[in-house]
C-alpha positions as CSV (number, residue, x, y, z in Angstrom):
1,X,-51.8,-53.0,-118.6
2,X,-54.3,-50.8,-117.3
3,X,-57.9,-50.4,-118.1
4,X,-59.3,-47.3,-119.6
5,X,-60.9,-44.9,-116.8
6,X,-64.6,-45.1,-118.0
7,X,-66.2,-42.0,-118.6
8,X,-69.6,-42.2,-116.5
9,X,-68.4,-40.0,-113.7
10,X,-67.4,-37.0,-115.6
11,X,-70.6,-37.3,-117.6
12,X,-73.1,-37.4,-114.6
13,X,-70.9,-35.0,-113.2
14,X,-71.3,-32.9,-115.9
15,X,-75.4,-33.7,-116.1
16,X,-75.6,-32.8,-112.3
17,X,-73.5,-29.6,-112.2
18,X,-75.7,-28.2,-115.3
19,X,-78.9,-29.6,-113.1
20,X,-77.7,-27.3,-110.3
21,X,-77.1,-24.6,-112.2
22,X,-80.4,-25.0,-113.7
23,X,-81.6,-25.0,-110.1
24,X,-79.8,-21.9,-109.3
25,X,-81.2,-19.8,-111.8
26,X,-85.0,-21.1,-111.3
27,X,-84.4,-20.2,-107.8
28,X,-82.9,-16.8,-108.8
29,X,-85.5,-16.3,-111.5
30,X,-88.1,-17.2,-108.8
31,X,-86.7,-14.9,-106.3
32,X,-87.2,-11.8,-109.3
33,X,-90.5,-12.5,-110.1
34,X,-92.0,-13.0,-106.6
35,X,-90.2,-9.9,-105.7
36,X,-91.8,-8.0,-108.8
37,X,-95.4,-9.6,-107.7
38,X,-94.8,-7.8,-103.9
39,X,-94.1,-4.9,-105.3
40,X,-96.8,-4.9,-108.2
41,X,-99.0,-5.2,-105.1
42,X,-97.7,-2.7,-102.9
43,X,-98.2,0.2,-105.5
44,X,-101.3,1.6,-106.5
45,X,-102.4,0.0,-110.0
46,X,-105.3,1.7,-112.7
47,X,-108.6,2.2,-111.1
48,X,-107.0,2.5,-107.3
49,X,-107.2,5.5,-105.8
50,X,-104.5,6.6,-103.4
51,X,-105.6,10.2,-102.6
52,X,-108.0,13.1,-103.4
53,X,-108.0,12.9,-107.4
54,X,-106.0,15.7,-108.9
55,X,-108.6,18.8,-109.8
56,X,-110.7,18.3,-107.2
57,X,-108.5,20.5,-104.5
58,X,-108.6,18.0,-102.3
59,X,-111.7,18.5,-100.2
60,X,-113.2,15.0,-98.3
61,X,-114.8,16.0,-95.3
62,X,-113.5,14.9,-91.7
63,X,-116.3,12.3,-91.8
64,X,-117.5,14.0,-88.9
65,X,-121.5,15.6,-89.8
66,X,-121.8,18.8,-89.3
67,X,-125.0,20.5,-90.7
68,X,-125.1,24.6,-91.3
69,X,-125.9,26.6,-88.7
70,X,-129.3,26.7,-87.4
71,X,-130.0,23.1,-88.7
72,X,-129.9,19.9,-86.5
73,X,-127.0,17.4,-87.5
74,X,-129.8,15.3,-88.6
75,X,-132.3,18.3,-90.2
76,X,-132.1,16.9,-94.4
77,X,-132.9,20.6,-95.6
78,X,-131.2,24.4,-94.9
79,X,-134.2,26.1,-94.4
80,X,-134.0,30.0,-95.7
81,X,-137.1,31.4,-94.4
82,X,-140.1,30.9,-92.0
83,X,-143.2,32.0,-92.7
84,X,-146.2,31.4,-89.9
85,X,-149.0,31.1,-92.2
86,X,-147.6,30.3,-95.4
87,X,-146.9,26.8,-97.2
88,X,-144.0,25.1,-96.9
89,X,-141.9,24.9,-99.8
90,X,-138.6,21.8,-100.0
91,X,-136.9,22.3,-103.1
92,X,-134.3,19.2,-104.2
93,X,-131.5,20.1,-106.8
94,X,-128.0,19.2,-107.8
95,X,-125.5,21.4,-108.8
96,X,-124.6,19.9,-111.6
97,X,-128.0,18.5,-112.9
98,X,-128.8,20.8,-116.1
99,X,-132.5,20.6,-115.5
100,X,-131.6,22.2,-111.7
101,X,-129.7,25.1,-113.9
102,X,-133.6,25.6,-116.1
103,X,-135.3,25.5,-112.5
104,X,-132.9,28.0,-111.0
105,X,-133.7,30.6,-113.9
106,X,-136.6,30.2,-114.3
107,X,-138.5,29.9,-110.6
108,X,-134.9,30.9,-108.1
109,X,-135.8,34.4,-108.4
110,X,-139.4,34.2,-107.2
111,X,-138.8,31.6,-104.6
112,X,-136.4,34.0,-102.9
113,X,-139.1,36.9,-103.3
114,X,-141.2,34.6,-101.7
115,X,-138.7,33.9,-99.2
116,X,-137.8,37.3,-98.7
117,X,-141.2,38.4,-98.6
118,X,-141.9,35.9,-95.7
119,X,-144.6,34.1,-97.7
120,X,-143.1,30.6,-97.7
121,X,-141.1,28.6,-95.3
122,X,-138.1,27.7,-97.8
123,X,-136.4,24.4,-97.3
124,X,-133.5,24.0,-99.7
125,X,-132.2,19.7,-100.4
126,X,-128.6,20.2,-102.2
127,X,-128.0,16.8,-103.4
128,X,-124.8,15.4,-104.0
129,X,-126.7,12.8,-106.1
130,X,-124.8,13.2,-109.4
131,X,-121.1,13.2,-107.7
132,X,-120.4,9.6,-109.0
133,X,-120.9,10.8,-112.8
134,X,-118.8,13.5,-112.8
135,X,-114.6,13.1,-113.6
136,X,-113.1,13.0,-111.1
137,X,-116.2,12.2,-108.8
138,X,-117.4,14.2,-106.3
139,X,-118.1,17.4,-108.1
140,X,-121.8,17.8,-107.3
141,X,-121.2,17.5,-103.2
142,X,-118.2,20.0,-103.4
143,X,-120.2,22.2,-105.2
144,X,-123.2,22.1,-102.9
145,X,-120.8,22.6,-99.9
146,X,-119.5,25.6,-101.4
147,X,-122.9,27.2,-101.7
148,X,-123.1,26.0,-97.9
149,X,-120.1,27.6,-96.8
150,X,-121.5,31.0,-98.0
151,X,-124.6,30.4,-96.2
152,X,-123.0,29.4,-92.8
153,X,-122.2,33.1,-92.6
154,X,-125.8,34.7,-94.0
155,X,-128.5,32.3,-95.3
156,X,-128.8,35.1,-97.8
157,X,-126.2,34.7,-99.6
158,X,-127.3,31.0,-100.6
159,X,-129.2,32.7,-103.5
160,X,-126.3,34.5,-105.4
161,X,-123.9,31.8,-104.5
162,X,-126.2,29.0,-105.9
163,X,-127.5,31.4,-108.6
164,X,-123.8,31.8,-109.7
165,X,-122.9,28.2,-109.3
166,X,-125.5,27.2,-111.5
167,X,-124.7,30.1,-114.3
168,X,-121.0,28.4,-114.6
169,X,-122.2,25.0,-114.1
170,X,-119.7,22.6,-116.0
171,X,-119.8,19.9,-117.8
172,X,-118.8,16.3,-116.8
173,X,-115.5,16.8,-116.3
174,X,-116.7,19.4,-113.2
175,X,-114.5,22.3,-111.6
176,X,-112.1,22.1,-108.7
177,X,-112.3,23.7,-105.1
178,X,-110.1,26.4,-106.2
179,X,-112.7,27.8,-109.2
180,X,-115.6,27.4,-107.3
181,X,-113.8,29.2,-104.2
182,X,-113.5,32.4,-106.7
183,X,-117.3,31.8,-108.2
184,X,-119.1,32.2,-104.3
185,X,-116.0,34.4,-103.7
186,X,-117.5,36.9,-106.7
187,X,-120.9,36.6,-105.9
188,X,-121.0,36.8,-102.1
189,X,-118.8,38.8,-99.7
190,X,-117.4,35.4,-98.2
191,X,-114.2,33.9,-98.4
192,X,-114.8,30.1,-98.3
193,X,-111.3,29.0,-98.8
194,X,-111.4,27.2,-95.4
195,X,-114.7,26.1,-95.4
196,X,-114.4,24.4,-99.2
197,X,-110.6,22.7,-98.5
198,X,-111.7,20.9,-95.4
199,X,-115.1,19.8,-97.1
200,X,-117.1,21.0,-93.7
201,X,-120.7,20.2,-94.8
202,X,-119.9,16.6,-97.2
203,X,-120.6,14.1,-94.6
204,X,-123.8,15.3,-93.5
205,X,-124.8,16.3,-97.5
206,X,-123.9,12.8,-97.7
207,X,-125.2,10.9,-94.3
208,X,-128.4,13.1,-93.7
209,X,-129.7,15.1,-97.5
210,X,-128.8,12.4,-99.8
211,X,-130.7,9.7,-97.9
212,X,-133.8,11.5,-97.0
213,X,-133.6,12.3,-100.8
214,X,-133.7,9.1,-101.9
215,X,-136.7,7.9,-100.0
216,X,-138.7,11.6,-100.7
217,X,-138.2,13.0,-104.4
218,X,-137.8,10.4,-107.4
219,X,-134.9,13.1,-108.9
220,X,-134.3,16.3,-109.4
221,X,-135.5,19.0,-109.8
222,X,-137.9,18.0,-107.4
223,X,-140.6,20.8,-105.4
224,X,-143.0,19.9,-102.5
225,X,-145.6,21.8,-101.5
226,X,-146.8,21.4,-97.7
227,X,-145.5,18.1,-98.1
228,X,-146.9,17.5,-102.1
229,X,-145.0,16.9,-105.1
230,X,-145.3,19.8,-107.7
231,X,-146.5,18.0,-110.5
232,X,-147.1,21.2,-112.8
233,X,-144.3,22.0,-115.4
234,X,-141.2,23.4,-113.7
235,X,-139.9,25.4,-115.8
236,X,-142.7,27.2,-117.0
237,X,-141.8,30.6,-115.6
238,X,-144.7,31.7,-112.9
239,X,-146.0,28.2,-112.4
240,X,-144.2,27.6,-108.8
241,X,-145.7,31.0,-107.6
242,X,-149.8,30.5,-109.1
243,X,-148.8,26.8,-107.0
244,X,-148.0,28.2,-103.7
245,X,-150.7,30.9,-103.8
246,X,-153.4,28.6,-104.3
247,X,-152.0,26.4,-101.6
């Protein structure tokens, strides 16, 4: 008579062919999840930026300086006048500092007379100081290289240009390339479309005015005299001009 077959084998064979298939799919499940890591990491999350931020019309700057004409690449300032005798006058602003807007109304128009008048040698400091509070960043460098661009053709068209920039200065949230194009583009006879998409003057506002800024002017606005501070109240209208002619 023969002996029952035990039942051992099928059981363990049973136990290790559900182990393997347990093994299978941790590999397999495995295999997903590294695969979703990889390409989790390959993609651009939140906070990473993978290009010129939408708005701002793209402008970076070749990173190679180039500083407006008539200014050495490592000259800080755009210098709008020259006078022999008289004092000379750096002014440091930001385009979208709303204490540079004040400044411009109320002592632009006789700094320019000044200028004009070849009473002052006129050093203008456009800082991009500001350009990491504004969304998307950058907006107080492109600004200031707009105003550039106009005066790469004629200095004097840096006063309409910055007068008009400052008149629609914005907010926070800043303007892109394309608006500020048609703001110099309505105040000056220049069409900066070139100049403002390739960014021309953003490494040296960056490299050369910003630094020098940094170590000369606690902020802006910010006026030297032959080298002073102005320590008199800036936007008290006349109060530049009584400074310079009793320099």
């Amino acid at each position: 008579m023969s002996q029952p077959r035990s039942r051992t084998p099928l059981v363990l064979g049973i136990i290790g062919g559900v182990a393997c298939l347990g093994l299978v799919l941790v590999l397999v499940l495995g295999g997903i999840v590294g695969f979703l890591v990889l390409r989790e990491g390959s993609e651009p999350g939140p906070g990473t930026e993978a290009g010129p931020a939408e708005g701002t019309g793209g402008s970076t700057g070749s990173g190679e300086v180039v500083a407006p004409p008539g200014a050495a690449a490592d000259q800080p300032y755009l210098e709008l006048s020259t006078s022999d005798d008289g004092p000379v006058v750096d002014v440091y602003l930001d385009f979208l500092c709303p204490h540079c807007q004040t400044f411009e109304a109320t002592q632009g128009p006789d700094l320019q007379e000044m200028a004009e008048a070849g009473e002052i040698t006129l050093r203008m400091h456009p800082r991009p100081m500001l350009d990491a509070t504004s969304s998307p960043a950058g907006y107080s460098g492109r600004a200031a290289n707009a105003a550039l661009c106009a005066a790469a053709e004629d200095p004097a068209n840096w006063y309409p240009a910055s007068a008009a920039l400052f008149a629609q200065q914005p907010g926070s949230a800043g303007l892109p390339d394309e608006e500020l194009i048609g703001i110099v583009g309505e105040a000056t006879p220049v069409d900066i479309s070139d100049c403002q998409a390739e960014g021309t003057y953003l490494p040296w506002l960056e490299q050369v005015v910003e630094p020098e800024a940094q170590q000369a002017v606690p902020g802006t606005p910010a006026l030297l005299i032959d080298g002073e501070q102005f320590s008199g109240d800036l936007t008290s209208s006349g109060s530049v001009r009584k400074a310079v002619e009793a320099a």
